[in-house]
C-alpha positions in Angstrom: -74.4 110.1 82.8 -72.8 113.2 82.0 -74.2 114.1 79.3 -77.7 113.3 80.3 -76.8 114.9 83.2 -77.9 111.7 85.6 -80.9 110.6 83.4 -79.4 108.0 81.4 -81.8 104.9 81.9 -80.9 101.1 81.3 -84.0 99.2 79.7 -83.4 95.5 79.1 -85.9 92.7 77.9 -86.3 89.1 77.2 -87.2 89.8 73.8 -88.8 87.5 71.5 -88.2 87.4 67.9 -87.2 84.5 66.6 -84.7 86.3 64.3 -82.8 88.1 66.9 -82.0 84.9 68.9 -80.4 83.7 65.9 -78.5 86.7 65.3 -77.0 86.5 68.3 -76.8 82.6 68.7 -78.5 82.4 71.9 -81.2 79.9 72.4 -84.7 81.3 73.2 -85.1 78.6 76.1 -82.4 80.7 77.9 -83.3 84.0 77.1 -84.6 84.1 81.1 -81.3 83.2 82.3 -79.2 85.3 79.9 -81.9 88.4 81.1 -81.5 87.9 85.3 -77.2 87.0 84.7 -76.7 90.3 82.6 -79.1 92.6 85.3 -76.4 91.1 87.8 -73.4 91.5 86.1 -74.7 94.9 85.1 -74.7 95.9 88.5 -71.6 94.8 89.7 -69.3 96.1 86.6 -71.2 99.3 87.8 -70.0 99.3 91.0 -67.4 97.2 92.1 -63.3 96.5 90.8 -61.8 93.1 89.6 -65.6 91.7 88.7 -65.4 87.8 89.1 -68.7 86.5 88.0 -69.1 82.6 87.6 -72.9 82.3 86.1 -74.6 79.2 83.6 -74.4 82.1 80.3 -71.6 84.8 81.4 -68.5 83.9 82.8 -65.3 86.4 83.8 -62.9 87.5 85.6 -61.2 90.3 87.1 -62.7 92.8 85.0 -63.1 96.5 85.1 -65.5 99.3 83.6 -64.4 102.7 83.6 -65.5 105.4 84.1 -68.1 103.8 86.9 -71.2 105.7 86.0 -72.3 108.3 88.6 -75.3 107.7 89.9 -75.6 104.1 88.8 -78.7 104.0 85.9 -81.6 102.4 87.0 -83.0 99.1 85.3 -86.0 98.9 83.8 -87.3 95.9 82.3 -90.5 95.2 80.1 -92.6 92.3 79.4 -96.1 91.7 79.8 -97.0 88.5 81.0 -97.4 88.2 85.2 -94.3 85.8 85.2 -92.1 89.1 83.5 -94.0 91.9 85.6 -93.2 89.8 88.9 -89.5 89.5 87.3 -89.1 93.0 86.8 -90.5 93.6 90.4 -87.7 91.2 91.9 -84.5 92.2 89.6 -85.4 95.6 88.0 -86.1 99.1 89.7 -89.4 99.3 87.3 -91.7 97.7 85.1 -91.3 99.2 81.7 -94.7 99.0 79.7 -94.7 99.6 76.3 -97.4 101.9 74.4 -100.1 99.1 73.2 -101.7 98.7 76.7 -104.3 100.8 77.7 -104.9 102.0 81.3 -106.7 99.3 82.6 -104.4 96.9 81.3 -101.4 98.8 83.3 -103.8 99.1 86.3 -103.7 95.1 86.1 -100.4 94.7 85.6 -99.2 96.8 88.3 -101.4 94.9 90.7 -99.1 92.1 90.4 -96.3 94.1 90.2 -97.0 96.0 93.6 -97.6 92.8 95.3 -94.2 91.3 94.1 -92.3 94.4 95.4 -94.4 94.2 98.5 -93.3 90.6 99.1 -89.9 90.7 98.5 -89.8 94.1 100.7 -88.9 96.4 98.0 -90.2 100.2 97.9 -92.3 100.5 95.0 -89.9 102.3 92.6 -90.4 104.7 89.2 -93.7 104.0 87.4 -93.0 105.0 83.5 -95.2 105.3 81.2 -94.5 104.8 77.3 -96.9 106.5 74.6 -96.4 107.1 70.5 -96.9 110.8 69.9 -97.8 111.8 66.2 -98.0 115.5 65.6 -99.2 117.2 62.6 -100.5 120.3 61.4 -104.0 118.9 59.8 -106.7 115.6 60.8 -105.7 114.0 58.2 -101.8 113.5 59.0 -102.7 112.6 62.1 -105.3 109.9 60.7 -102.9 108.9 57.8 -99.7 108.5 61.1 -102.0 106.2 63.4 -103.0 104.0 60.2 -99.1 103.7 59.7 -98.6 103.0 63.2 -101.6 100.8 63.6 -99.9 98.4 60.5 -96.5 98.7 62.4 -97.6 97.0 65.9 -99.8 94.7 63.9 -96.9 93.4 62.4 -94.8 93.1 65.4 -97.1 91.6 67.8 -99.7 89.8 65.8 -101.2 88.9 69.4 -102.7 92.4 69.3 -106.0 91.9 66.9 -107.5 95.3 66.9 -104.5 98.2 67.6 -106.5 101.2 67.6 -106.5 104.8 68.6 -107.5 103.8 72.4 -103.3 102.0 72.6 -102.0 104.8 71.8 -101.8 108.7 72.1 -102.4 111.3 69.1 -101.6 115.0 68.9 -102.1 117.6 66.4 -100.7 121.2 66.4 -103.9 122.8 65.5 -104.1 124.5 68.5 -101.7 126.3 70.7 -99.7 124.2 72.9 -102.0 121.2 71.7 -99.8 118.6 71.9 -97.9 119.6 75.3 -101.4 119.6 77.6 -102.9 116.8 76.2 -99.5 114.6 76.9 -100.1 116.3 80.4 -103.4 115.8 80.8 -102.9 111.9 80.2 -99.9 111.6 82.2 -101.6 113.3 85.4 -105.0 111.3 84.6 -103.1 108.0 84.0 -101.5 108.3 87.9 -104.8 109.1 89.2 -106.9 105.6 87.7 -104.9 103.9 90.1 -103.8 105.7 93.3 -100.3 106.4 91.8 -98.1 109.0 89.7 -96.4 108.3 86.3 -93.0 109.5 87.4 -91.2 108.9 83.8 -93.0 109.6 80.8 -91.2 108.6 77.6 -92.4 109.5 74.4 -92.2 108.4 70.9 -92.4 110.6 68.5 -92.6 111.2 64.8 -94.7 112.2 61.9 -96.8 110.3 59.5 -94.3 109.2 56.9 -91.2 108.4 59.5 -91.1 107.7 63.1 -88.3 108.3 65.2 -87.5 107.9 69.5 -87.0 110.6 71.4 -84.8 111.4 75.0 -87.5 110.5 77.7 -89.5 113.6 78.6 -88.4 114.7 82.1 -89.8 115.8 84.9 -87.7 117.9 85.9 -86.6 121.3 85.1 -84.0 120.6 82.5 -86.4 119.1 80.2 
C-alpha cells in the first residue's frame, strides 16, 4: 500500500479454464467455495492476529501477516453471470467487469448487482470500469491492434461470437490529447447511461504488435 500510496486493489475470480484448475489441482466443482473461503480468510489475515480459520478448502491456525496493510485493499470480484454479480454484491466491495461488455450489458448487470447490495443492506460501493486502449500514430495500427485483439478474446471466450470495435475502446494519437479526452469522454458518458459514476477506470493498454496492463488510472491527483 505504500508504494501505491493506498491504491493497491485486490481482484479475485472464479476463473474458468480448465487448464488452470489442473495446474493448481483444485476441482472446478469447488472453485465457488475455494472463491467465498479465500475472500474471508483474506480479510481476516488483513486484520486480525493468531488467524484460526476452520473452512471445507483452507484450514489454519494461529497465523500472522505482516506488515497488516494500511488501509485494507478493497475486493473486487468479476464474473458475469447474475449468480457471480449477486456474489460479488454479497462478499466483494465491487463488481469487477471486464472490457467485452458494452454499456447496456453493465447497465444490466448492475441492476442485479444494486438489488443484491440493496437486500443485504450494503452501500453500493466503487463502480470500475475496464476498457483495452490501443494507441497509435496512424488508422491503420489502430485497425491492425483491434483485429489482434479481436482474435485474442475470441480465443479466450469462444462465447463471444462477434468481438467487435463496440466491446472495446480505441485511440489514436493523431490529434493532440486524443487519446486522454476520449477515455474521458467515455468514462463520464458511461456513469451517466445509468444514474451512476465510474469511480475506477482501469485501462489496458498496449500497441498493435504487444499488449501490456497498466496501474489503474486514478482519479485522483496523483495519477
Amino acid at each position: 500500500q505504500e508504494m501505491s500510496d493506498g491504491r493497491l486493489v485486490c481482484g479475485l475470480g472464479m476463473g474458468h479454464r480448465d487448464d488452470e484448475f489442473a495446474a493448481f489441482e483444485i476441482l472446478r466443482s469447488q472453485r465457488r467455495k475455494h472463491l467465498e473461503e479465500t475472500v474471508e480468510l483474506l480479510r481476516l489475515l488483513w486484520t486480525e492476529e493468531d488467524v484460526t480459520y476452520q473452512g471445507e478448502i483452507h484450514q489454519i491456525a494461529n497465523v500472522n501477516v505482516l506488515p497488516k496493510p494500511d488501509p485494507v485493499p478493497p475486493i473486487w470480484i468479476g464474473g458475469w453471470a447474475p449468480p457471480a454479480v449477486r456474489r460479488a454484491a454479497r462478499i466483494a466491495d465491487a463488481w469487477f467487469p471486464g472490457p467485452s461488455a458494452d454499456l447496456g450489458k453493465l447497465r444490466e448487470c448492475y441492476s442485479i448487482y444494486d438489488k443484491a447490495r440493496t437486500e443485504t443492506g450494503m452501500p453500493p460501493g466503487a463502480r470500475p470500469l475496464m476498457r483495452e486502449v490501443w494507441v497509435g500514430e496512424t488508422q491503420t495500427e489502430i485497425d491492425r491492434g483491434r483485429r489482434h485483439l479481436q482474435r485474442v478474446y475470441q480465443e479466450e471466450y469462444p462465447s463471444i461470437a462477434n468481438a467487435n470495435v463496440g466491446l472495446v475502446m480505441w485511440c489514436g494519437t493523431g490529434h493532440s490529447w486524443g487519446a486522454p479526452n476520449r477515455l474521458w469522454r467515455i468514462w463520464t458518458s458511461g456513469g451517466r447511461s445509468w444514474d451512476s459514476t465510474i469511480s475506477s477506470p482501469v485501462c489496458i493498454s498496449g500497441v498493435p504488435t504487444s499488449r501490456r496492463s497498466s496501474a489503474p488510472w486514478s482519479s485522483s491527483p496523483t495519477r
